[in-house]
C-alpha positions as CSV (number, residue, x, y, z in Angstrom):
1,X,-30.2,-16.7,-49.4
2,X,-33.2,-15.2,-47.4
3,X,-32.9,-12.8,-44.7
4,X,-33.1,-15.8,-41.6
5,X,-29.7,-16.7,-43.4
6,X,-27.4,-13.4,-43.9
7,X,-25.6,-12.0,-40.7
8,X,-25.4,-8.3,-42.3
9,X,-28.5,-7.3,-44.2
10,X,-29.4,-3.9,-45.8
11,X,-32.2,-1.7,-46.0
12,X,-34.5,-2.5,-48.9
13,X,-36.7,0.6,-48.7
14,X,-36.0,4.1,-46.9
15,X,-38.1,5.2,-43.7
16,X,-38.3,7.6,-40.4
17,X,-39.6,5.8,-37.2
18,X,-39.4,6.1,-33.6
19,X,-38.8,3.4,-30.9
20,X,-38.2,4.0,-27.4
21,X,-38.0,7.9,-27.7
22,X,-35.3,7.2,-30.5
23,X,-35.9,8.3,-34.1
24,X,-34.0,6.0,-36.8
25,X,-33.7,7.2,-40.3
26,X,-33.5,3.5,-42.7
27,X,-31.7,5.0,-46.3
28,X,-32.4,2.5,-49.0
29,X,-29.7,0.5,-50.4
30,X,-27.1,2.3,-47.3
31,X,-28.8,1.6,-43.9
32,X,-27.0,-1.8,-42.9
33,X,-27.7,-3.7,-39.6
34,X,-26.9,-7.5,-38.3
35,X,-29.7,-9.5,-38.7
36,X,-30.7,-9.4,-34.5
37,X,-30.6,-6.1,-34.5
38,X,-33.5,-4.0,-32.8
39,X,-34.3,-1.8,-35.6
40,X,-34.9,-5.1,-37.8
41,X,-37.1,-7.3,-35.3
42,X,-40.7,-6.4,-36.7
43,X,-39.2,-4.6,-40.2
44,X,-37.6,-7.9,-41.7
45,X,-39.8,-7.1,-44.8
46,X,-37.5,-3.7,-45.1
47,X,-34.4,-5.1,-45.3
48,X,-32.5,-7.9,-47.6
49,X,-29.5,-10.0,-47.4
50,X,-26.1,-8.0,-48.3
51,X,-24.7,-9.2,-51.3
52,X,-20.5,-9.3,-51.5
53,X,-18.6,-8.2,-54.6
54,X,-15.6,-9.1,-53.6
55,X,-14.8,-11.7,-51.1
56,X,-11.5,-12.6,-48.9
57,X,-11.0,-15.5,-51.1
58,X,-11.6,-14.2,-54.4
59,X,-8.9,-12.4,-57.1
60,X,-10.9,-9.4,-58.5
61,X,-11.1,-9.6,-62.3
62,X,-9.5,-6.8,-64.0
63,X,-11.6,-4.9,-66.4
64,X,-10.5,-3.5,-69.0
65,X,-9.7,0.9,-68.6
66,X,-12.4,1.8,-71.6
67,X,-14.9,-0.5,-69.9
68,X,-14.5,-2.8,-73.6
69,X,-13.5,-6.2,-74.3
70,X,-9.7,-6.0,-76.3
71,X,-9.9,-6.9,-80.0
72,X,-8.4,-10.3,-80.6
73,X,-5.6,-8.8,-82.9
74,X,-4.6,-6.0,-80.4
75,X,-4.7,-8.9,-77.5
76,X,-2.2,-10.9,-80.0
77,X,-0.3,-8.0,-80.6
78,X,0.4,-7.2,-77.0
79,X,1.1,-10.8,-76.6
80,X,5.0,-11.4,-76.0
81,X,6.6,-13.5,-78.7
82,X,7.9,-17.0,-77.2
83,X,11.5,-17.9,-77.3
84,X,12.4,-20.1,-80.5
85,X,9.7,-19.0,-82.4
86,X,10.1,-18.0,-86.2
């Protein structure tokens, strides 16, 4: 997705500049803005498309609480036995 694309975009590259008697501070990686906004028109090269971790439609996946994958015995083992089964 390029930047003529995304609606929200955020700042690429931090900065202090004045427009209009205004002073606007850009913090990388925080400043966001919509993609007419006046602090962008002239900047585009300072700012990228937003990129979503989670969207509306999506089911988070669960990770596990250490940050590691379960062994496949402890998976089994947590595994509830089926009804019928010897």
């Amino acid at each position: 997705m390029n930047t003529e694309q995304a609606e929200i975009l955020v700042a690429n590259t931090s900065a202090v500049f004045s427009e209009g008697g205004q002073r606007y501070r850009i913090i990388k990686g925080r400043t966001t803005a919509r993609r007419g906004a006046k602090i962008v028109k002239n900047r585009e090269h300072m700012f990228s498309p937003m990129v979503i971790d989670y969207d509306i439609d999506e089911e988070p996946k669960p990770k596990p609480a250490n940050g590691r994958r379960k062994k496949k015995e402890d998976a089994e083992a947590e595994a509830p036995e089926e009804a019928g089964t010897p």
